[in-house]
C-alpha positions in Angstrom: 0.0 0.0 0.0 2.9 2.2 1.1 4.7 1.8 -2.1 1.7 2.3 -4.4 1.3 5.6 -2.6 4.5 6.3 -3.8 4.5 5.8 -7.2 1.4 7.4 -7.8 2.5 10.7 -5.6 3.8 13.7 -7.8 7.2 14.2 -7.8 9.3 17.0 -5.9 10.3 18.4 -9.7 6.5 18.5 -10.7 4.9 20.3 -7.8 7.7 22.7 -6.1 10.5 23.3 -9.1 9.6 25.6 -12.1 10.7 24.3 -15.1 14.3 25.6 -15.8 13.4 27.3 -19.1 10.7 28.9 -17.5 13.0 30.3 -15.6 15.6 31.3 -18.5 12.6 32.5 -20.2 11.7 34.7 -17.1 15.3 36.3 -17.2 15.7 36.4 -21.0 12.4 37.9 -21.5 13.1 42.0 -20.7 16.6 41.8 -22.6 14.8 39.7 -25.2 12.3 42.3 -26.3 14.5 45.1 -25.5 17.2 43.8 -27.9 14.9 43.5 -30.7 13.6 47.3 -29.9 16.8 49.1 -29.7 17.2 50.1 -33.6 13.5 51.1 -33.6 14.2 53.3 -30.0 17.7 54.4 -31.2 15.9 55.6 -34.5 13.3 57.6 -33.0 15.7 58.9 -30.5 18.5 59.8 -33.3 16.0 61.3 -35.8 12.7 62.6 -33.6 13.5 63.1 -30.0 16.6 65.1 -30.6 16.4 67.2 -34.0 12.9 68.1 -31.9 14.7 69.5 -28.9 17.3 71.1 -31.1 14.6 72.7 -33.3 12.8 73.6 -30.1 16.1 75.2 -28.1 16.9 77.1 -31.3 13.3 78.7 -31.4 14.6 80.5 -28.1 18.1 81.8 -29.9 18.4 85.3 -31.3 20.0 86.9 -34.3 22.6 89.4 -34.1 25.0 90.5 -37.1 23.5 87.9 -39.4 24.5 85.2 -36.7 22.7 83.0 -34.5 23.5 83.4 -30.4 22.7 80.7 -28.2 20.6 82.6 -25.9 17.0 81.9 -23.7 14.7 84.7 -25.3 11.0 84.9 -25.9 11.0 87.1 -28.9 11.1 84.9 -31.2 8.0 83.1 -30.2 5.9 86.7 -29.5 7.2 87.8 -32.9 5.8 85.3 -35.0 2.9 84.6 -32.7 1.5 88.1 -33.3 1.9 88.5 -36.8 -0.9 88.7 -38.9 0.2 86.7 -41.9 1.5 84.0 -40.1 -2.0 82.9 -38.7 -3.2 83.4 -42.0 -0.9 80.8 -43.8 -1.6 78.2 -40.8 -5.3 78.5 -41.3 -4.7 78.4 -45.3 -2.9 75.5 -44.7 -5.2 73.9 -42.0 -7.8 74.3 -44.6 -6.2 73.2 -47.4 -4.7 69.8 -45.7 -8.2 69.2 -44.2 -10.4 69.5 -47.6 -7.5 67.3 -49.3 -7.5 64.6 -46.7 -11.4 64.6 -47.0 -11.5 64.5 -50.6 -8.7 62.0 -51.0 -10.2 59.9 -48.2 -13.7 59.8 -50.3 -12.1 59.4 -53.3 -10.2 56.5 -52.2 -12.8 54.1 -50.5 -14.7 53.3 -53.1 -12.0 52.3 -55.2 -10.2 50.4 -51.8 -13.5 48.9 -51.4 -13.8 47.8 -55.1 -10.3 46.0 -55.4 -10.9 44.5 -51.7 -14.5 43.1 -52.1 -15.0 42.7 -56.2 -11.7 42.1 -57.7 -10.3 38.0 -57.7 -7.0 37.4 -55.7 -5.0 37.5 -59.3 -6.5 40.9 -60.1 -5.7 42.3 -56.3 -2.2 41.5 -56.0 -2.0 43.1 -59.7 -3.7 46.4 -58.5 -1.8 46.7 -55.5 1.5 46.5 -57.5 0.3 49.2 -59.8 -0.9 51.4 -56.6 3.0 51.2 -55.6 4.2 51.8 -59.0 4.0 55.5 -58.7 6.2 55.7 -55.3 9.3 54.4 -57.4 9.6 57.9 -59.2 10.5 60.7 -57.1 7.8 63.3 -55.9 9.5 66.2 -56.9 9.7 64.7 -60.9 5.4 63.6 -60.8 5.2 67.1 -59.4 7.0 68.7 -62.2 5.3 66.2 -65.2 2.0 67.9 -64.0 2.9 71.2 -64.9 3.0 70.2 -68.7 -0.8 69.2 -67.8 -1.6 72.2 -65.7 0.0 74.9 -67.7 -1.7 77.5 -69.9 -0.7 76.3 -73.0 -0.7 72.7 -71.3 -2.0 69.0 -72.5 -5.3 69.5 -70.8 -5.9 73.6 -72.0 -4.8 72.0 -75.8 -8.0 69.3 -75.3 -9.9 71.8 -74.1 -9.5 74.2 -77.0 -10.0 71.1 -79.2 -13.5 71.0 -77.5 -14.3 74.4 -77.9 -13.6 75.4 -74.4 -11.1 78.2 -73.1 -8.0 78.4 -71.3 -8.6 77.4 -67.6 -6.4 78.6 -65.1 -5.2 75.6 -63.5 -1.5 76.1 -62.8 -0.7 78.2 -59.3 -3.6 78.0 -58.1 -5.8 75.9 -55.1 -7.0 73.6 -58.0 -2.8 72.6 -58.5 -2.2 72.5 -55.3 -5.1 69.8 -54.6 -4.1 67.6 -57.8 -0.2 67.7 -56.0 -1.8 66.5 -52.4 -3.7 63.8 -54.8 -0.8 63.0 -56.7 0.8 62.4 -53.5 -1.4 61.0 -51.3 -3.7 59.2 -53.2 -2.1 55.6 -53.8 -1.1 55.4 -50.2 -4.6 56.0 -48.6 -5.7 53.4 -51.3 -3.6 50.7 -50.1 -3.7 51.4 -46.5 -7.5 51.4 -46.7 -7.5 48.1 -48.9 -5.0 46.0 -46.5 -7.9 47.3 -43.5 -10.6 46.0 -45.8 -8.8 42.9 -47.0 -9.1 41.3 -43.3 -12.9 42.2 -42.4 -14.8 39.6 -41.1 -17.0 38.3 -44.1 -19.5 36.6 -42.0 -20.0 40.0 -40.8 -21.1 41.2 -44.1 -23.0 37.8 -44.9 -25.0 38.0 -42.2 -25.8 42.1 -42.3 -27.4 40.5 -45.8 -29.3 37.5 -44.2 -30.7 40.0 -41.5 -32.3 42.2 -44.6 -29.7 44.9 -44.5 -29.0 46.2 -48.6 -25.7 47.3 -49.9 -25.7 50.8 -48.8 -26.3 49.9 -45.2 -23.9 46.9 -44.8 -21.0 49.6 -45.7 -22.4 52.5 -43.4 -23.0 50.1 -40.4 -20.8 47.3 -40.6 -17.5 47.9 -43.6 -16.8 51.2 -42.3 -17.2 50.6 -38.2 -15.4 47.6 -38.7 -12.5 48.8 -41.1 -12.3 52.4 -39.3 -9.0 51.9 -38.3 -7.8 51.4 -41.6 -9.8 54.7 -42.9 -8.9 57.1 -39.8 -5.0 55.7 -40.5 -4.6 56.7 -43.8 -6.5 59.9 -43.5 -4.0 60.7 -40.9 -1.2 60.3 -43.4 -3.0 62.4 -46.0 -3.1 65.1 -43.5 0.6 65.1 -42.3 2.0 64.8 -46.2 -0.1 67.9 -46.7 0.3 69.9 -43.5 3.8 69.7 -44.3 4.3 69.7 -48.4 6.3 72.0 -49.9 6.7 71.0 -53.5 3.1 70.9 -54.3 1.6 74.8 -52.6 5.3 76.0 -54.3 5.6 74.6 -58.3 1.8 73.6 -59.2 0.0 76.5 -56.2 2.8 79.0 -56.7 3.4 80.0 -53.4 0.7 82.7 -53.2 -1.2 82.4 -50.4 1.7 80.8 -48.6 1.7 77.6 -46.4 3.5 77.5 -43.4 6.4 74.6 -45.0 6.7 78.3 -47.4 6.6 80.1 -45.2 9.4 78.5 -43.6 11.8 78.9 -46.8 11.2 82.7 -46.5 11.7 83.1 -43.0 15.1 81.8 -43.5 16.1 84.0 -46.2 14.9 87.1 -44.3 18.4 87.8 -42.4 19.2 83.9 -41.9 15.8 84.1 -39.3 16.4 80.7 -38.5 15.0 80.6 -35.0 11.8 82.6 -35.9 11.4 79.3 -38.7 12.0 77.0 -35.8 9.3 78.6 -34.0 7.4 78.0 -37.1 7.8 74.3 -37.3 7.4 74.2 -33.7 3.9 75.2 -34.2 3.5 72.9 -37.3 5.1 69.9 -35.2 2.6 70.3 -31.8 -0.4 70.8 -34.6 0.4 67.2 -35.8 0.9 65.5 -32.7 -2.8 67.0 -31.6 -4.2 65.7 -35.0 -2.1 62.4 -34.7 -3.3 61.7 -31.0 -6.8 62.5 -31.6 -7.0 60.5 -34.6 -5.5 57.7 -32.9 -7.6 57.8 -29.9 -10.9 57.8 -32.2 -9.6 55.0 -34.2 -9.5 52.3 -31.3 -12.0 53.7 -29.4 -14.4 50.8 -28.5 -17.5 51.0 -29.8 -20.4 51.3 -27.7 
């Protein structure tokens, strides 16, 4: 009896010792993770954290002779602060990056949601590839190919003539600037809403239909609640390219009214104003993190 007892009572290892690699994994864990996390922290510490705090002691710095000084003065900030023109390009630009993240947003679901929903396997991977396409030629040269569209004596003002229509003012202009922000933004806020609509539940869907719901409100109440992540995160990137775009408001807008990135490139020529430009981007910088948080924090917010 004793020695039945024996063999059928757990063993010292079973009930009192932890498993050894539970223990290794216990130590490795911390230095494990942190290990695979340094580039990503060394990156945001190299190119964020620190050009931010440079751009932000600078902003404080004065200008004397044509030379910065390193100095701890507000002027800089109740100089730029209380001029007229520079509220003026950051509501112009507010605006602007707004309408074009709206625009590009609804302009770019329908076709995410064709390519995610109507399109075979063969035919998506084939549209995502030409969605990239455009990223491998630089911004700056698409830009520049748009003014032979946009010009006065342009591809698009020789068709219209052809029709019987005049000359429309397209180049520098609002209308130039939006078809640069498009040109820009456009393929990314495809892709990044397709990839969020590529992994929705489809018994989701199916089962909107069986319950009597039609097309229109299976998208409103179930695609778009359920794929808002996807949406809110690539309207966010269409508003930071466009907050901060300098190529498109400059060569197809032509500068005038100026956005703050502009604005910017003329501070610096006035008299090497560097630190009145930091102050600018300062303000552009804490307008994106407000944007970026709030988007953020309505994106995984649970619904009720």
């Amino acid at each position: 009896m004793t020695l039945r007892k024996l063999q059928t009572a757990p063993s010292l290892v079973e009930v009192g010792t932890p498993p050894a690699s539970a223990g290794r994994r216990r130590a490795q864990g911390p230095w494990y993770g942190l290990a695979f996390s340094l580039p990503m922290l060394v990156w945001q510490l190299a190119f964020f954290v620190f050009p931010l705090a440079f751009l932000l002691t600078i902003s404080f710095w004065v200008v004397r002779n044509f030379r910065m000084q390193p100095s701890f003065e507000w002027l800089n900030w109740s100089y730029v602060l209380s001029r007229g023109y520079f509220w003026d390009a950051y509501l112009h630009t507010l605006a602007m990056a707004s309408g074009a993240t709206l625009l590009i947003s609804l302009v770019a679901f329908p076709c995410a949601y064709a390519i995610a929903f109507k399109f075979r396997a063969s035919a998506r991977q084939l549209a995502i590839l030409l969605l990239v396409t455009p990223f491998f030629t630089s911004y700056l040269v698409r830009t520049y190919s748009w003014q032979v569209f946009l010009s006065d004596n342009g591809i698009l003002n020789a068709l219209f003539g052809q029709l019987g229509i005049g000359a429309l003012p397209m180049l520098n202009s609002s209308f130039g600037t939006f078809v640069g922000y498009f040109t820009l933004c456009l393929p990314l806020a495809v892709v990044l809403q397709l990839f969020s609509l590529m992994y929705l539940d489809r018994s989701l869907v199916e089962a909107a239909h069986n319950l009597g719901c039609g097309r229109l409100r299976t998208v409103l109440q179930v695609v778009l609640p359920s794929a808002r992540v996807g949406i809110v995160v690539a309207a966010l990137f269409c508003f930071i390219l466009c907050f901060g775009d300098f190529v498109s408001p400059l060569y197809l807008g032509g500068g005038q009214p100026p956005t703050l990135s502009t604005l910017i490139a003329d501070t610096t020529k006035a008299g090497q104003q560097w630190p009145r430009a930091a102050v600018i981007a300062c303000m552009m910088i804490a307008t994106l993190l407000l944007v970026a948080f709030a988007a953020v924090r309505f994106a995984y917010r649970r619904r009720a």
